[in-house]
FITORNU-171419 format. One record per residue (C-alpha): residue in three letters; x, y, z. Coordinates in steps of 0.1 Angstrom, whole numbers, plus 5000, padded with zeros to 4 digits. Layout:
BEGIN
ALAXYZ...
***
This chain:
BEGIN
UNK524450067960UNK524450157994UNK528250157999UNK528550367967UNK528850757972UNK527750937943UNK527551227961UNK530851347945UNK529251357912UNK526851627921UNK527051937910UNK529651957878UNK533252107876UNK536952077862UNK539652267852UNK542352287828UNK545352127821UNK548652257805UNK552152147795UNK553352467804UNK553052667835UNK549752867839UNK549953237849UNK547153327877UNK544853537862UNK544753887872UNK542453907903UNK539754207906UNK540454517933UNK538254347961UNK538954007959UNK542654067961UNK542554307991UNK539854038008UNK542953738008UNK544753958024UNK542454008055UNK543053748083UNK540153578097UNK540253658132UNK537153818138UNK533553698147UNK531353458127UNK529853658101UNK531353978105UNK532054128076UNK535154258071UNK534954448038UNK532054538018UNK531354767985UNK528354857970UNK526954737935UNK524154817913UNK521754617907UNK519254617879UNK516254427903UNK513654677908UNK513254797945UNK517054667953UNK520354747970UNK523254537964UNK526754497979UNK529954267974UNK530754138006UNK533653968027UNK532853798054UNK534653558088UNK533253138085UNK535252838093UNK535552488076UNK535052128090UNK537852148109UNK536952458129UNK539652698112UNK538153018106UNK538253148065UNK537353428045UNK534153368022UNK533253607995UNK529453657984UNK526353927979UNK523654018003UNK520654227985UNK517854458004UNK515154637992UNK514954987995UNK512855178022UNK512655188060UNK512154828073UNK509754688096UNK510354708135UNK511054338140UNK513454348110UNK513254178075UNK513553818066UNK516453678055UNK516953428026UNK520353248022UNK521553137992UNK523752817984UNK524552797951UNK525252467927UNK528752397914UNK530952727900UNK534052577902UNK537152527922UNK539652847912UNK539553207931UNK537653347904UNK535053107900UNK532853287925UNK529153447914UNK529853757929UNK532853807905UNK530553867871UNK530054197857UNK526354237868UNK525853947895UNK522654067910UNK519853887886UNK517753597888UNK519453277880UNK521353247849UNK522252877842UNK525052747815UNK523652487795UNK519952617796UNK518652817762UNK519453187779UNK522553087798UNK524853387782UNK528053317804UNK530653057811UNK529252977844UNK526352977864UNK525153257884UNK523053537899UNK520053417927UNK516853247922UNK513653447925UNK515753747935UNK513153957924UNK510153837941UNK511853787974UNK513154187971UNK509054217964UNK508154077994UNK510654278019UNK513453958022UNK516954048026UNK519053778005UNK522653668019UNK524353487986UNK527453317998UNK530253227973UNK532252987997UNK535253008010UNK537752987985UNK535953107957UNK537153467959UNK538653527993UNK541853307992UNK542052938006UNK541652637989UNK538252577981UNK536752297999UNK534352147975UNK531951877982UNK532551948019UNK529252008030UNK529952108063UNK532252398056UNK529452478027UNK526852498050UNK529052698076UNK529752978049UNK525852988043UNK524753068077UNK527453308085UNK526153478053UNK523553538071UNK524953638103UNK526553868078UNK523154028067UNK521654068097UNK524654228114UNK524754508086UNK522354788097UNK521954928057UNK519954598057UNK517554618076UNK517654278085UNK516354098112UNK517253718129UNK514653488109UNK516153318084UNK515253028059UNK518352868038UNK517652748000UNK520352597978UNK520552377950UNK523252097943UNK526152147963UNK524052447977UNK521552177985UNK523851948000UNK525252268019UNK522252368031UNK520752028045UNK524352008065UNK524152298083UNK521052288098UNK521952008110UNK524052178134UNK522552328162UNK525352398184UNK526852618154UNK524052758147UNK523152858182UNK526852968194UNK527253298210UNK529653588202UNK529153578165UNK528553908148UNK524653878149UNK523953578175UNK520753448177UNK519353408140UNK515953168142UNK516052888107UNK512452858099UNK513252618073UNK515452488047UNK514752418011UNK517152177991UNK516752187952UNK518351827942UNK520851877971UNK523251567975UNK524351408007UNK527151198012UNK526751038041UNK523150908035UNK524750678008UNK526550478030UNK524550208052UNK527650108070UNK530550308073UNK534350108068UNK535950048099UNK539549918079UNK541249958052UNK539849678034UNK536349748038UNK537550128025UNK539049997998UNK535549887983UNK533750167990UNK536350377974UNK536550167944UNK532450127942UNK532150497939UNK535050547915UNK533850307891UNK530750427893UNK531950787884UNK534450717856UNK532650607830UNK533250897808UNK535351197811UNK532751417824UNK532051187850UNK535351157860UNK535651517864UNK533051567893UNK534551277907UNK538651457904UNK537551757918UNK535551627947UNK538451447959UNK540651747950UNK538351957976UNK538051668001UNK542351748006UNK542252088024UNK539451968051UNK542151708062UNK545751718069UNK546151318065UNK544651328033UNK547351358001UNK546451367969UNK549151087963UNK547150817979UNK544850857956UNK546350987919UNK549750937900UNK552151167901UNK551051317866UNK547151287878UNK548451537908UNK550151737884UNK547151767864UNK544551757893UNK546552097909UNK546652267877UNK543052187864UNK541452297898UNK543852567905UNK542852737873UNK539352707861UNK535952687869UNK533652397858UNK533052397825UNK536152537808UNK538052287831UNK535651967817UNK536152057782UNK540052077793UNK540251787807UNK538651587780UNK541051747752UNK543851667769UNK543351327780UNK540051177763UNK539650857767UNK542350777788UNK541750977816UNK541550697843UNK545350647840UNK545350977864UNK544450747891UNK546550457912UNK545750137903UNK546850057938UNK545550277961UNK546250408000UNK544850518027UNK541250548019UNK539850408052UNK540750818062UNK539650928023UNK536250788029UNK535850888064UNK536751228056UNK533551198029UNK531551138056UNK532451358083UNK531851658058UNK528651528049UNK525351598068UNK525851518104UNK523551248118UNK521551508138UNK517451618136UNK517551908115UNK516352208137UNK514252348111UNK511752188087UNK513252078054UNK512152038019UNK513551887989UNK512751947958UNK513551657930UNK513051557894UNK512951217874UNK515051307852UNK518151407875UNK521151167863UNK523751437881UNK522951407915UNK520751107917UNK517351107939UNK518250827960UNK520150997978UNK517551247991UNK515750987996UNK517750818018UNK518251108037UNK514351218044UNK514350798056UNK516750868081UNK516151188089UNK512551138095UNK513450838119UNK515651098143UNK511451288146UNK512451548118UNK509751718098UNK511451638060UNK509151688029UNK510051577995UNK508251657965UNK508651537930UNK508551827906UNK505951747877UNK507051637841UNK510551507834UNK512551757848UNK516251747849UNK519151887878UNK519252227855UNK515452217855UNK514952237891UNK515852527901UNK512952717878UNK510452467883UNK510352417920UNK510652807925UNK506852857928UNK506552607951UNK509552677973UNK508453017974UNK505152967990UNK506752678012UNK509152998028UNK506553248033UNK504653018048UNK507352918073UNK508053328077UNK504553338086UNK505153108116UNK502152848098UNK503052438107UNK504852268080UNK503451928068UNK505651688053UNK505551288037UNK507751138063UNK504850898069UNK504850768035UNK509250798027UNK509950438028UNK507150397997UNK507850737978UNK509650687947UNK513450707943
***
């Protein structure tokens, strides 16, 4: 189990596939003139910006472009929202939340900030209320604006702003979060000020546990608000690669059977498979000596390129599973290459091996089959061993990955203002080895 990664699975997406050639789909005013900018500016500065309405009471809204950089260092254009409330703000400056959300997608337009009103509390796909083809809008939006937070919403790179999106990188994830941020504070309509708590859930959770991780980028000067203070981070069933494996390969055989261990373990049906595709789609772009082609047949490329190219996660599951359904392993080598580089590029864009420099909190349920609780509970064991303060709370009933987000929200929300309020956070780290998985 240990050598297995099912981090990929987290999260859901996939994308279409089509005998024919796919037009690209007609991309809105701001998004287009956003890929156009190059990102040479500072960390966080926004580059283009418009304002939206919202219908949360007490709010202002903007669309915003913004400078980050991926695993590798290479600075990108990310897309997202930042929201204020309305009024004069208080001397020191307002709080800032940061928002990571779960799995959209992997196509330009796949985004939150693209949909018609994206300023609303969370709006999830396969709960009863879910009215769009996608997941979107921010949790407890409106009682954060209540409380005088200003709330960075980050779509990632490559969900809006041009790039190939680097999914289940957690490290460029995380990077785009925090220069949302820097993003918010730096705008003087705002209000903002530098203390900052991160939140997300899935691949947001994963994002968000990375990244504060890293103290030397969050500390670095010249940005375009330097000096923002993390007070804390909160991960709703976040995933974490590198927590998953005890032992990581040092050749090519060693590679071969973690590779394998995970991809058996994430092809057992179609849906599974399609986490697993598009993880390893999004793993490509953070790593020049990765090819799809070590990994996939020619016609799995073909496919693989054209599903993640094209649509966001659920249009490109059902897609996939039309078009191929039961025989959708045959997209993958039988003999495969290079994976000692595959799986230590899984790890390097994990969550760095480093004492988070804020307390953490995770957030988890019983019933969570999409990104399974072992793995943040493997990473409060080792997390807590490096002297971090890591909390992790099980979420009463039988609550599942698109439950969590709504149930942990009164909790979380107390957790931050608490942490705002400059109180000590307590955590289990005494007890981890014994909690449950």
């Amino acid at each position: 189990m240990k050598k297995l990664l099912p981090i990929l699975m987290f999260g859901a997406c996939l994308g279409a596939i089509s005998t024919t050639v796919l037009a690209d789909p007609p991309v809105p005013q701001f998004y287009a003139e956003a890929q156009k900018i190059a990102p040479t500016g500072k960390l966080g500065e926004v580059v283009k910006k418009e304002k939206i309405k919202t219908s949360v009471k007490g709010a202002q809204a903007w669309k915003i472009a913004y400078i980050s950089s991926d695993v590798a260092g290479n600075k990108t254009i990310a897309t997202g929202l930042i929201v204020a409330p309305v009024g004069p703000a208080p001397k020191e400056g307002r709080p800032i939340m940061g928002w990571a959300h779960g799995t959209t997608g992997t196509a330009q337009n796949c985004g939150p900030s693209q949909i018609l009103d994206p300023v609303v509390p969370l709006n999830e796909y396969f709960l009863i209320g879910g009215n769009s083809w996608t997941d979107y809008g921010i949790p407890s939006v409106e009682e954060f604006i209540a409380q005088g937070y200003v709330i960075a919403a980050t779509d990632y790179q490559g969900l809006g702003g041009g790039g190939r999106h680097q999914y289940s990188l957690a490290n460029t994830n995380g990077k785009d979060a925090l220069n949302s941020v820097r993003a918010a504070s730096s705008m003087k309509e705002t209000g903002a000020g530098k203390k900052a708590a991160l939140y997300g859930w899935s691949q947001g959770g994963g994002a968000v546990l990375a990244v504060t991780s890293m103290p030397e980028y969050v500390a670095q000067k010249g940005t375009a608000a330097d000096g923002i203070e993390l007070v804390g981070a909160i991960g709703l069933a976040p995933y974490d690669n590198a927590a998953m494996v005890s032992s990581p390969p040092t050749n090519e055989a060693e590679a071969q059977k973690v590779m394998d261990g995970f991809i058996n373990m994430f092809s057992k049906t179609v849906f599974d498979f399609a986490h697993l595709s598009m993880a390893l789609w999004g793993l490509e772009p953070g790593n020049p000596k990765l090819k799809l082609t070590d990994l996939f047949t020619d016609d799995g490329v073909k496919a693989m390129n054209e599903i993640y190219d094209n649509k966001c996660m659920h249009t490109g599951a059902d897609t996939l599973s039309y078009n191929f359904g039961d025989s959708y392993k045959s997209l993958l080598k039988v003999n495969r290459t290079n994976t000692l580089e595959w799986v230590n590029a899984i790890i390097k864009g994990s969550n760095p091996p480093a004492k988070p420099i804020a307390p953490v909190v995770i957030y988890w349920g019983t019933a969570d089959v999409t990104n399974p609780p072992i793995m943040g509970k493997l990473y409060q064991e080792q997390m807590c061993k490096l002297g971090a303060s890591v909390d992790r709370v099980q979420l009463p009933g039988k609550q599942t990955h698109f439950t969590t987000p709504g149930t942990s929200a009164p909790f979380y929300r107390e957790w931050v203002k608490d942490r705002f309020a400059g109180k000590p956070a307590t955590d289990n780290c005494a007890l981890a080895a014994q909690l449950p998985i």
